[in-house]
C-alpha positions as a printed NumPy array, in Angstrom:
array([[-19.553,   1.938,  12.942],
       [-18.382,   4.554,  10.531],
       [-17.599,   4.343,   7.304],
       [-14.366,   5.358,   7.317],
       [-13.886,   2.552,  10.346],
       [-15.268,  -0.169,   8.129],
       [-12.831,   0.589,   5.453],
       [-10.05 ,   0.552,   8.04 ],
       [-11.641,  -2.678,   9.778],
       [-11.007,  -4.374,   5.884],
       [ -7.545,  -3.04 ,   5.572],
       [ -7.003,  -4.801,   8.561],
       [ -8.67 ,  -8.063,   7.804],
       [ -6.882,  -8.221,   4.267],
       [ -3.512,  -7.864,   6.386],
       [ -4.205, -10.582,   8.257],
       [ -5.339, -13.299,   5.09 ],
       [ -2.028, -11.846,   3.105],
       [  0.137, -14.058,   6.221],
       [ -1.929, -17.357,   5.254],
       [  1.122, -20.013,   4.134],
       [  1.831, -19.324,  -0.04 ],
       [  4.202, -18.966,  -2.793],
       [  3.486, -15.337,  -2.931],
       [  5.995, -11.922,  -3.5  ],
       [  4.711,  -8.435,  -3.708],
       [  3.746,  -5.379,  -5.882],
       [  3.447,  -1.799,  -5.289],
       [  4.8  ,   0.568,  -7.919],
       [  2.543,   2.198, -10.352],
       [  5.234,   1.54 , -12.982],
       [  5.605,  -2.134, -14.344],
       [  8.854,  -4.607, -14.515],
       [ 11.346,  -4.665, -17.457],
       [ 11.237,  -8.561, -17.599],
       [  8.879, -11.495, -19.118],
       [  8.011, -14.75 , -16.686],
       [  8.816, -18.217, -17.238],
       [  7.279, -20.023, -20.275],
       [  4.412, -21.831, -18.627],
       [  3.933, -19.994, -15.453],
       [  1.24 , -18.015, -14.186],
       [  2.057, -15.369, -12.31 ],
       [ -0.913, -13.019,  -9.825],
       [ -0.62 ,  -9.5  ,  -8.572],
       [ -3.03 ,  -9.239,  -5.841],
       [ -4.361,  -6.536,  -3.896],
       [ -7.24 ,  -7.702,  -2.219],
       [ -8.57 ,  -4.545,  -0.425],
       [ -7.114,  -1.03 ,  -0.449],
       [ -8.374,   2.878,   0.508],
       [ -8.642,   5.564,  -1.379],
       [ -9.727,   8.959,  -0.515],
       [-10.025,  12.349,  -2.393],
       [ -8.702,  14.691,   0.255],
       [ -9.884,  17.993,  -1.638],
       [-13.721,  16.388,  -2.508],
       [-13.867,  14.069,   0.473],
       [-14.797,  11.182,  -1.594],
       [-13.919,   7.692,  -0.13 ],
       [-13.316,   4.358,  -1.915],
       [-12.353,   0.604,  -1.527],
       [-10.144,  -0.182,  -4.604],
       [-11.51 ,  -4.243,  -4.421],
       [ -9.735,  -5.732,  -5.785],
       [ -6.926,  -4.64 ,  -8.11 ],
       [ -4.961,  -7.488, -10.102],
       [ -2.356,  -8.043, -13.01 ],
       [ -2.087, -11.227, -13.817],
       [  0.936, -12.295, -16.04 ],
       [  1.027, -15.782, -18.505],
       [  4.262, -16.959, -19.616],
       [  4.519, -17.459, -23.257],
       [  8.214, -17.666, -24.31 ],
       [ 11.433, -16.465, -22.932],
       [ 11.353, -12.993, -24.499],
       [  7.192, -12.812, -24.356],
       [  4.578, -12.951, -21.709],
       [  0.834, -12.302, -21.752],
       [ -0.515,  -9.272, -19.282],
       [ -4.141,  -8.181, -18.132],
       [ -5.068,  -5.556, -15.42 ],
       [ -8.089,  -4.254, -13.938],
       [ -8.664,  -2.534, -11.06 ],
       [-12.426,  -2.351,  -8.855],
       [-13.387,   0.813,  -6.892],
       [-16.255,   0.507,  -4.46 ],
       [-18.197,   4.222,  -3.709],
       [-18.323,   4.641,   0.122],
       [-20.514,   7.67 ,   0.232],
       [-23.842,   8.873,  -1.515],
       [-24.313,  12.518,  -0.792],
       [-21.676,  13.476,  -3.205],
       [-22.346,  11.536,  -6.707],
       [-25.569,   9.658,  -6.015],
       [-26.235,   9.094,  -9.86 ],
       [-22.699,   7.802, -10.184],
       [-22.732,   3.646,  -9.755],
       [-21.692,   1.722,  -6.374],
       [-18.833,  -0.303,  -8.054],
       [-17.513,   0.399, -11.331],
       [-13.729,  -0.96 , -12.77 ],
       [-11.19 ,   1.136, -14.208],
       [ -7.801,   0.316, -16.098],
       [ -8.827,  -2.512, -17.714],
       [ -6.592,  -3.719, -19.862],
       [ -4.612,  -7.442, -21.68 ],
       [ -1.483,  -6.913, -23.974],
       [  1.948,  -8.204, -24.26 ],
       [  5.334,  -7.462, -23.014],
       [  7.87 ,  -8.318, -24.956],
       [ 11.809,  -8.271, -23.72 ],
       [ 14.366,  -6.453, -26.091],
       [ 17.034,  -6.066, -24.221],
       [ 18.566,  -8.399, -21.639],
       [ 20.066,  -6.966, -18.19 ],
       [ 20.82 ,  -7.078, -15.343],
       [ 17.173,  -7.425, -13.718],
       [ 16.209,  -9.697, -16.114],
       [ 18.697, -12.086, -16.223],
       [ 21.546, -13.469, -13.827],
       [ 24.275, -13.802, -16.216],
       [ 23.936, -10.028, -17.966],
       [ 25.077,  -6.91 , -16.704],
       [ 24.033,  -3.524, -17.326],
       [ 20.058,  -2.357, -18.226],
       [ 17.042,  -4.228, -19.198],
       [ 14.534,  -3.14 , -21.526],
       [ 10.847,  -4.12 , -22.373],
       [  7.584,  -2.862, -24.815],
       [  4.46 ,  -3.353, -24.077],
       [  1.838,  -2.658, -26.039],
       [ -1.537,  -3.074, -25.227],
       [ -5.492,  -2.589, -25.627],
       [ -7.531,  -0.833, -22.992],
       [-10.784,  -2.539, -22.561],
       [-14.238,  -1.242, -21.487],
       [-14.629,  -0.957, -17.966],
       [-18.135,  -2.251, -16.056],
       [-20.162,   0.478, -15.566],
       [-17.767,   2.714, -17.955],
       [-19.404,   5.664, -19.731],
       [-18.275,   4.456, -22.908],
       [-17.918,   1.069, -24.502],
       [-14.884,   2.093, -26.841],
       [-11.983,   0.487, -27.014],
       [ -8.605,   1.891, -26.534],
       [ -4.976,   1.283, -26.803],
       [ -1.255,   2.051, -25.056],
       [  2.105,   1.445, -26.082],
       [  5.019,   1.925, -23.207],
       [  8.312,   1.433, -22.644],
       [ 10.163,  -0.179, -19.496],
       [ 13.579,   0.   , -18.222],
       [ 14.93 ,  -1.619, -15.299],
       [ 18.77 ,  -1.593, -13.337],
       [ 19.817,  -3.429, -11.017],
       [ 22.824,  -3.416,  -8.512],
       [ 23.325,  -5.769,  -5.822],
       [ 25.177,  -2.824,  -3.439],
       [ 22.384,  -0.019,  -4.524],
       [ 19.002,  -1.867,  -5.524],
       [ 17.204,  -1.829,  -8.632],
       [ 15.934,   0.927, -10.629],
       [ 12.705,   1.189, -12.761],
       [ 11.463,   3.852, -15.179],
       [  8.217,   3.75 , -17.531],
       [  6.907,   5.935, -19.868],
       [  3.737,   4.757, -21.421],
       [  1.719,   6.692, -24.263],
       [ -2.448,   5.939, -24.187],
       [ -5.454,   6.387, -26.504],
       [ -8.122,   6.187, -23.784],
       [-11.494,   4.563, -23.849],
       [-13.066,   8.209, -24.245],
       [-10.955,   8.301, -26.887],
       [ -8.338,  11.22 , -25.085],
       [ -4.734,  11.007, -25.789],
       [ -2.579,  10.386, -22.143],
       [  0.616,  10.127, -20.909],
       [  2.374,   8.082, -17.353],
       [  5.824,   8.411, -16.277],
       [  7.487,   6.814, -13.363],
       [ 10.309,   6.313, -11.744],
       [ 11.263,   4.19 ,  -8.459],
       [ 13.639,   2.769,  -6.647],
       [ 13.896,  -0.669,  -4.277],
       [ 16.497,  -1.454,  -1.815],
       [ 18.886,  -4.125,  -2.706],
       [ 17.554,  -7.341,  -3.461],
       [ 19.157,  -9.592,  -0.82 ],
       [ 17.525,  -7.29 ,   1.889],
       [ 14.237,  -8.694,   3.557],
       [ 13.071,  -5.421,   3.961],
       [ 13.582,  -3.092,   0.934],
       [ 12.005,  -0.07 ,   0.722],
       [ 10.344,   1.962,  -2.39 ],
       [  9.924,   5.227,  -3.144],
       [  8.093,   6.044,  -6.902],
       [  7.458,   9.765,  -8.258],
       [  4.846,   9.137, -11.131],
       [  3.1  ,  11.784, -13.109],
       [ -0.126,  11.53 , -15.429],
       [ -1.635,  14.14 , -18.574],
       [ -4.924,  13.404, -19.988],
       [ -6.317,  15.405, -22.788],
       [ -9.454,  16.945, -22.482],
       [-10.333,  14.64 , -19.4  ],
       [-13.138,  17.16 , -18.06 ],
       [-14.361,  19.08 , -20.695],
       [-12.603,  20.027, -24.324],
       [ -9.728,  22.079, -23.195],
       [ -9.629,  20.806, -19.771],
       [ -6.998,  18.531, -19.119],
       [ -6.42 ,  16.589, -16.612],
       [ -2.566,  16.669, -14.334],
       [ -1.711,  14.202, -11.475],
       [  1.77 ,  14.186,  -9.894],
       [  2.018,  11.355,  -7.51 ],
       [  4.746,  10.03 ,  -4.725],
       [  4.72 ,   6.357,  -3.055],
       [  6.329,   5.158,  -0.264],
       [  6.084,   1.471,   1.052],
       [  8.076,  -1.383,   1.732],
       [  8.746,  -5.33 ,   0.446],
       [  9.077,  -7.566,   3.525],
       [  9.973, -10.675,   3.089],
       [  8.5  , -13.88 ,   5.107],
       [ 11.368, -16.841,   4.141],
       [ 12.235, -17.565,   0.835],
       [  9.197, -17.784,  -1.087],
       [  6.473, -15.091,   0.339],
       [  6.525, -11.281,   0.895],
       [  4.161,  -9.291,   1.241],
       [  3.983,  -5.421,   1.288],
       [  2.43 ,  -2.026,   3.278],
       [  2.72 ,   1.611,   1.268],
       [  0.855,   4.704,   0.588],
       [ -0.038,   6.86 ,  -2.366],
       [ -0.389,  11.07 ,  -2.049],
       [ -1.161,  12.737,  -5.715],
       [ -2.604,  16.163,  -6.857],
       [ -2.564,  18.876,  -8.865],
       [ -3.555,  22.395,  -8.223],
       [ -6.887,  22.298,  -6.225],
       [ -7.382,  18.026,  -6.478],
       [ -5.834,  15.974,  -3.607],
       [ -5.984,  12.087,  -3.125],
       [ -4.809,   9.692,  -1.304],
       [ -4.266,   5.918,  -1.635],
       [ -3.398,   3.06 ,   0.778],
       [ -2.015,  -0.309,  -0.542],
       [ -1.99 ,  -3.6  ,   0.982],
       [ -0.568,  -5.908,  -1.861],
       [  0.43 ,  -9.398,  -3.005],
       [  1.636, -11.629,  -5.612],
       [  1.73 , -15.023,  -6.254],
       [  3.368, -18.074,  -8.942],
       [  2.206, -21.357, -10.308],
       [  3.149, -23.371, -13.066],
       [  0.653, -24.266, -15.42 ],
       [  1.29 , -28.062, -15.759]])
């Protein structure tokens, strides 16, 4: 077996545990939500097994596993942490470079400042959060430095249209290199059980090869929420980014799940 089959033969397998019974919804979007959870819940985001490829270096990863989990704190604060696990399918290219290694670690807050309608039943019009953050070292990261982001998310919903997110987040990197994210996306309205997504995101990182070479990534996702009953969906998309020369490509197979703490 290849190993481009055994990464498919995962993707598969990872479909398949996602239908097990569960209080579970779904995540795809690069961007996160304008809203805080319940005080005393815990919330997962869940993608057990995913592909990635870089199309223009051939380079082939699992991402296993990437997760955001979210702790309730108050009704205008929750607690946030993300990291994300790349396995390296191939040894000619990078041999020195390590198997598994973690990027996008990270724990901060988000804290609500605006009510709306996405964030709230009873309130019209848009919802706003901050999040600030600190970017922890990764395992098996080049550098052991600490660093820090700061970002803003907006969220509108309509029942008729479907609900609109934008971020714009503003990093100090743990190579110390000053970034940028944007992203916008848009979901189908929430009362369908399938909604589609489509996201346009778009990354700058300072100096991310070399001094003087930065580093561009303009990205589109496409997937879809489906939902199983009331209380699970689960989700299928796709990721295609580059700039210039650099290609990649990303599948996602994705979940989330609730529990309350007491």
């Amino acid at each position: 077996m290849t190993r481009h089959a055994a990464a498919l033969g995962c993707l598969v397998v990872s479909a398949l545990i996602l239908l097990a019974p569960g209080r579970a919804s779904a995540y795809l979007m690069d961007a996160n939500d304008a809203k805080v959870i319940t005080p005393g819940t815990l919330e997962f985001e869940l993608q057990p097994v995913g592909f990635l490829t870089i199309l223009s270096d051939g380079e082939d990863y699992l991402v296993m596993p990437s997760i955001m989990g979210y702790v309730g704190l108050t009704e205008d604060a929750d607690f946030i942490f993300l990291t994300r696990g790349f396995y390296y399918l191939d040894d000619e290219f990078y041999p020195e470079q390590p198997r598994y290694r973690t990027y996008e670690a990270q724990m901060g807050f988000r804290l609500l400042v605006l009510r709306g309608a996405y964030s709230s039943d009873c309130t019209d019009g848009p919802a706003i959060v901050i999040q600030p953050q600190i970017m922890v070292p990764n395992l098996e990261a080049p550098t052991e430095t600490p660093g820090f982001s700061l970002a803003v998310l907006l969220a509108q919903q309509w029942e008729e249209w479907g609900t609109f997110y934008a971020n714009a987040w503003w990093n100090r990197t743990s190579t110390q290199n000053w970034a940028t994210f944007l992203a916008v996306a848009m979901e189908g309205p929430p009362e369908w059980d399938l909604r589609p997504l489509v996201e346009v995101t778009y990354y700058y990182e300072e100096d991310y090869y070399a001094p003087g070479e930065d580093f561009h990534m303009l990205s589109g996702t496409a997937g879809t929420y489906i939902d199983i009953g009331s209380d699970f969906t689960w989700e299928l998309g796709a990721r295609l980014g580059g700039w210039e020369n650099y290609a990649e490509l990303e599948v996602r197979i994705s979940m989330w799940m609730d529990a309350p703490m007491h």
